[in-house]
N, C-alpha and C positions, 0 to 999 in steps of 0.2 A: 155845552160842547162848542166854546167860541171861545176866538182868543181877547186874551183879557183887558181890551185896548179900547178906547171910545171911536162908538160906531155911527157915521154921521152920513147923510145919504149923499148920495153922490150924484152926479148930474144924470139924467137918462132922458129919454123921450118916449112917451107911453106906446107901445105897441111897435117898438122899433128896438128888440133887445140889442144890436150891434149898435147901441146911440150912447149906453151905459149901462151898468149895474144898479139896483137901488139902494146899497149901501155902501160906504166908501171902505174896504177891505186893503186899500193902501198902508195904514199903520199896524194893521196886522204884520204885512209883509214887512214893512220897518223893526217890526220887532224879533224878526227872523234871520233878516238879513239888510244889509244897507245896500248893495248895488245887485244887480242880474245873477255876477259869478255865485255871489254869498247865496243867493237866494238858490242857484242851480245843485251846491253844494249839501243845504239844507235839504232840499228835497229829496237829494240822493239817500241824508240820513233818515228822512222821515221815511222814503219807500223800501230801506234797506230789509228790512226782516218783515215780510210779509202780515207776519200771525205778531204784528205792533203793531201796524201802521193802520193809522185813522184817516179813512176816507174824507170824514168833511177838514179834517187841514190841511190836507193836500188838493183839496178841490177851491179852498179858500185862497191857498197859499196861489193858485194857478187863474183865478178872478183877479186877485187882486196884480198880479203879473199882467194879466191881460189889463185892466186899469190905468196900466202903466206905460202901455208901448210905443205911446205917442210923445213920451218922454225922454227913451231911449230902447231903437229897434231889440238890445240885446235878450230884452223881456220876453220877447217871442218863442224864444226860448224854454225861459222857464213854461213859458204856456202848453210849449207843443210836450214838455219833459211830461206836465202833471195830467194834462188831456190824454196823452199816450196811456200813463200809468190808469189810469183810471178805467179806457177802455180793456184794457189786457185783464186789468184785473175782476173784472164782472163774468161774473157766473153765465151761463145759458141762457138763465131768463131775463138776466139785464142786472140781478140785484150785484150789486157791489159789498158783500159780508164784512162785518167787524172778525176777526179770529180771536177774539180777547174776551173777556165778560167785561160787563158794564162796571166801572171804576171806582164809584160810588153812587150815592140816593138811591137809586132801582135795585133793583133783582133782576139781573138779565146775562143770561147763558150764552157762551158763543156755539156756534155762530149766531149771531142778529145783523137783521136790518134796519135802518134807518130812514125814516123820510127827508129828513135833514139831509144827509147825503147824498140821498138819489135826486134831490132838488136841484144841491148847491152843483153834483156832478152835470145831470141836465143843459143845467145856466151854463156854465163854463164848457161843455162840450159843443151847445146850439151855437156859441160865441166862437170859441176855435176853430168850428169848421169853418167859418167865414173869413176869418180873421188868417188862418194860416193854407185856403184855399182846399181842405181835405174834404170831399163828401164821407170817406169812414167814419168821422168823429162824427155828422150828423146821425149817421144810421146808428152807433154808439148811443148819441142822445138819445132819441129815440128806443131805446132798448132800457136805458136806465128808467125812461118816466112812466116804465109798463109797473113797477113796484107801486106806479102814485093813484092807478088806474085800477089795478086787477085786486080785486078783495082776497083771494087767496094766496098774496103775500106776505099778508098778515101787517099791514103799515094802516090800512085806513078801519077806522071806530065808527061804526055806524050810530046816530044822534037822535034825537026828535027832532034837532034843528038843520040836520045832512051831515054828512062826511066829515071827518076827522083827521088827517092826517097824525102819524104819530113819529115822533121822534125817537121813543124810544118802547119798543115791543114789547110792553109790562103786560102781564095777564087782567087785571084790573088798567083799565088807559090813564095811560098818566095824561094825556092830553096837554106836552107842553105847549105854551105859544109861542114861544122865538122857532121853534123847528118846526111848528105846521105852517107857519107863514114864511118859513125858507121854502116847503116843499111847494105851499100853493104859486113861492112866485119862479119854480121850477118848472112847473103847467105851465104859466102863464107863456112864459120863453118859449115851450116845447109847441102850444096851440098857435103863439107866431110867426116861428122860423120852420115850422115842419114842411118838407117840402113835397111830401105826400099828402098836406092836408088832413092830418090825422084828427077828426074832432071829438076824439074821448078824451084826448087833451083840454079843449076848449068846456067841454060839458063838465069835467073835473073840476077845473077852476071856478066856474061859474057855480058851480054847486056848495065847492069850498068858502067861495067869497059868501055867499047866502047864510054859510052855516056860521061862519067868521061875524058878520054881523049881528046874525040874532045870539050869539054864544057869548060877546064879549064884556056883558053882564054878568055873566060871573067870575071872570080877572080881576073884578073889582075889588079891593082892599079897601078901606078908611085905612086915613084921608087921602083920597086923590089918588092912589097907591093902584097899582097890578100886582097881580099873583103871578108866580113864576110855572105854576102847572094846575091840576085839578084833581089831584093823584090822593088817594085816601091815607094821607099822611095822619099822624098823631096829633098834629097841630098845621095850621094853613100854610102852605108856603110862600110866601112872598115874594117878590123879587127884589135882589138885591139892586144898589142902585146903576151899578153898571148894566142889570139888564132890563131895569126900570128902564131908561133913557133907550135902550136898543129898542123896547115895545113900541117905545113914542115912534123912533124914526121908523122901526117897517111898515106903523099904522097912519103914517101919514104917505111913506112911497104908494100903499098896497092903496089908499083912498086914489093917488095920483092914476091906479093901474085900473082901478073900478071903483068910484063914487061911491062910499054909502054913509049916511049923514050919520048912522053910529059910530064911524069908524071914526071919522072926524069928529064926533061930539067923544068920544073915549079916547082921543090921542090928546083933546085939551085940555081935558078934564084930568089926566096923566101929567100934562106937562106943568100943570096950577102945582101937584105934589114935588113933582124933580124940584121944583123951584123952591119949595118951602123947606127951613133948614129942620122942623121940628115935624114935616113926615119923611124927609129923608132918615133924619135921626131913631124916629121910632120903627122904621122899616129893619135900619140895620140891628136894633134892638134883638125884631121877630127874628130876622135872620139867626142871632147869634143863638137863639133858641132853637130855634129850628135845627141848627145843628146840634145842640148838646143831645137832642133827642132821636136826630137823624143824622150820626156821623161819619164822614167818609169812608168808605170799606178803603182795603189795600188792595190794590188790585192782584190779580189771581192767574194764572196762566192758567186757560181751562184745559183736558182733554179732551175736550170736542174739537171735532174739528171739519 
């Protein structure tokens, strides 16, 4: 659930989220729109029909806006547009609901929730509220990162090795990685900028990061290769190489945000494969496999609602 553009990390400074993002989300927004207006337009279409609209690209679309506004103030804009939409649209207890079923790979009924989105909304709300001087969008934040915290929202898998964030609410955990390490660096944000001091935030992260290390022994592919989830598919899923390379950079920001020599011994060990043409080559192999056997549903307009 990212958009399809290479993702490279972007400048930040650890423990200071107003310093940066840990991925550069700027070509995202390139590919949506090329100046403020386009992008403000876009997002009018993306939040147009509520029971369409995908929380993590408009929480993206609104990072990487924010990314941008030292470039040109008109950005601030698009930030306050998608930070607005994002708080309005979360439920009572902070979750931000898909109203769609899940579009392909999974089995997943609407409404669901995401960690991925309560992450990436999080990040981009703890940042807005500074950024555009509102204490609401803090207390916003703060209401979304209660999905990343509270087990009875149904987002986090409990492990032998700790907590799980989940991207996507399958009955069996699919346990992707690109979306529990958008959620954990959604903690991460919410345990820095909370201005109540909330430390279920801090103890979240901390627990994720533990679980993140001792787990990423099994992302492992030959040669050099990550998997794309842990989901009791037919045959292993891999990552393809666009989200190969995504693994590399959030596991070297997330080492930048908490040290752990796995982390960095498994982002080098990734980056030996991105580089070789013959485990790129056999990745997109498994991929194409992977889908003859696992092929895109069409998406569904549920009546749930």
């Amino acid at each position: 659930m990212l958009a399809r553009t290479p993702q490279l990390r972007a400048t930040f400074v650890a423990g200071d989220p107003q310093a940066g993002y840990y991925n550069d989300l700027r070509p995202f927004a390139l590919g949506l729109a090329r100046d403020p207006q386009e992008a403000t337009e876009a997002l009018v279409r993306l939040s147009a029909d509520r029971t369409r609209a995908n929380p993590v690209t408009i929480a993206q679309l609104g990072l990487a806006a924010w990314q941008q506004i030292e470039t040109a103030a008109a950005w601030r804009d698009v930030v306050a547009r998608a930070s607005e939409w994002l708080a309005s649209a979360m439920d009572e207890d902070g979750g931000i609901r898909y109203l769609f079923p899940m579009a392909h790979t999974y089995s997943v009924e609407a409404p669901w929730l995401s960690a991925m989105a309560q992450g990436e909304a999080a990040s981009l709300l703890v940042r807005a509220a500074h950024t555009l001087a509102d204490p609401a969008l803090e207390a916003a934040a703060i209401r979304a990162g209660r999905a990343l915290v509270d087990p009875g929202m149904g987002l986090i898998a409990e492990t032998p090795e700790g907590p799980v964030l989940q991207e996507y609410p399958t009955q069996s955990p699919s346990h992707v990685l690109n979306g529990w390490i958008f959620g954990l660096w959604g903690l991460y944000d919410l345990a820095a900028s909370s201005a109540q001091g909330d430390e279920r935030f801090a103890a979240a992260f901390d627990a994720g990061i533990d679980a993140l290390a001792a787990r990423l022994e099994l992302y492992r592919a030959r040669p050099h290769w990550s998997r794309y989830d842990l989901f009791p598919h037919p045959i292993k899923h891999v990552a393809s190489p666009f989200y190969h390379r995504l693994h590399i950079e959030q596991l070297l920001a997330t080492d930048a945000l908490a040290p752990r020599a796995s982390i960095r011994q498994t982002a080098a060990d990734w980056e030996r494969g991105a580089r070789s043409m013959t485990a790129s080559g056999l990745a997109l192999t498994r991929k194409v496999a992977f889908r003859l056997l696992r092929p895109r549903h069409t998406l569904r307009r549920s009546s749930s609602r």
